[in-house]
Backbone as a ProteinNet text record, in pm:
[ID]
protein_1_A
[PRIMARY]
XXXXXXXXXXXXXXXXXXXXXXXXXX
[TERTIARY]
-2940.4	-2941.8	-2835.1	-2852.7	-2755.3	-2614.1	-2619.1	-2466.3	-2407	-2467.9	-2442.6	-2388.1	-2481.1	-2434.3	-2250.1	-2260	-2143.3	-1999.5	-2100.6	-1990.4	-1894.1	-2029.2	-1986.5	-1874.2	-1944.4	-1872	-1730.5	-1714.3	-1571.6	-1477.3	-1535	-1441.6	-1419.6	-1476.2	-1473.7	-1313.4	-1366.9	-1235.6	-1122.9	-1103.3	-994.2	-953.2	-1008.9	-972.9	-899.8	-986.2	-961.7	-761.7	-788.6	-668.7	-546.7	-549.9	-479.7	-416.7	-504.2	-504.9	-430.8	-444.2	-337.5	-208.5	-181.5	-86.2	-12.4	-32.2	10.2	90	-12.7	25.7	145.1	122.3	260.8	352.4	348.8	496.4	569.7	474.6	586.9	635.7
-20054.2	-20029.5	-20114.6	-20143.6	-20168.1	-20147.2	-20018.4	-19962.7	-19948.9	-20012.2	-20022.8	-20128.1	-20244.9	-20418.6	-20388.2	-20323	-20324.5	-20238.8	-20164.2	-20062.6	-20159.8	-20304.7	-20374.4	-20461.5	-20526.4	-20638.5	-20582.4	-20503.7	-20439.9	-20412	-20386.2	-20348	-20483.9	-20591.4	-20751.7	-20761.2	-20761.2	-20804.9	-20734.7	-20650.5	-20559.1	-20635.1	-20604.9	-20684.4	-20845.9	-20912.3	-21057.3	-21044.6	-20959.5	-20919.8	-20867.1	-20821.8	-20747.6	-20873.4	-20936.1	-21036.4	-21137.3	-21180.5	-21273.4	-21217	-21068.5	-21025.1	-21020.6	-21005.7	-21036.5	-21199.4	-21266.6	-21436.6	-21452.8	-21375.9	-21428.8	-21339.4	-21197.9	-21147.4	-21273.1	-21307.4	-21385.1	-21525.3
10222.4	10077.2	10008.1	9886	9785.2	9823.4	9807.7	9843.2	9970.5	10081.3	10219.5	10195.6	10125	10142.3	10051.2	9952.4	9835.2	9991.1	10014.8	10101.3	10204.5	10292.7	10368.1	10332	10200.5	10171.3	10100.4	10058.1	9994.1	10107.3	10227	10325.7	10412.2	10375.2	10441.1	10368.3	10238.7	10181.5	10161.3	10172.4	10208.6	10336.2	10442.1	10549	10508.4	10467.6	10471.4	10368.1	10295	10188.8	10283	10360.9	10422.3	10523.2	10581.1	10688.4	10632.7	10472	10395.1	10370	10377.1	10342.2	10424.8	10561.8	10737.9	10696.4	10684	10694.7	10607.9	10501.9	10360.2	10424.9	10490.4	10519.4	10628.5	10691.4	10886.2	10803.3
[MASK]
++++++++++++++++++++++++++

């Protein structure tokens, strides 16, 4: 559904966000 794809992709980028925020703390 719709809100599966929105559910997926929001939690991609959280991830990917999180994963830059790793790189800028070291």
């Amino acid at each position: 559904t719709v809100q599966q794809i929105a559910d997926t992709v929001g939690c991609s980028r959280a991830t990917l966000y999180r994963a830059l925020d790793v790189t800028k703390a070291s």
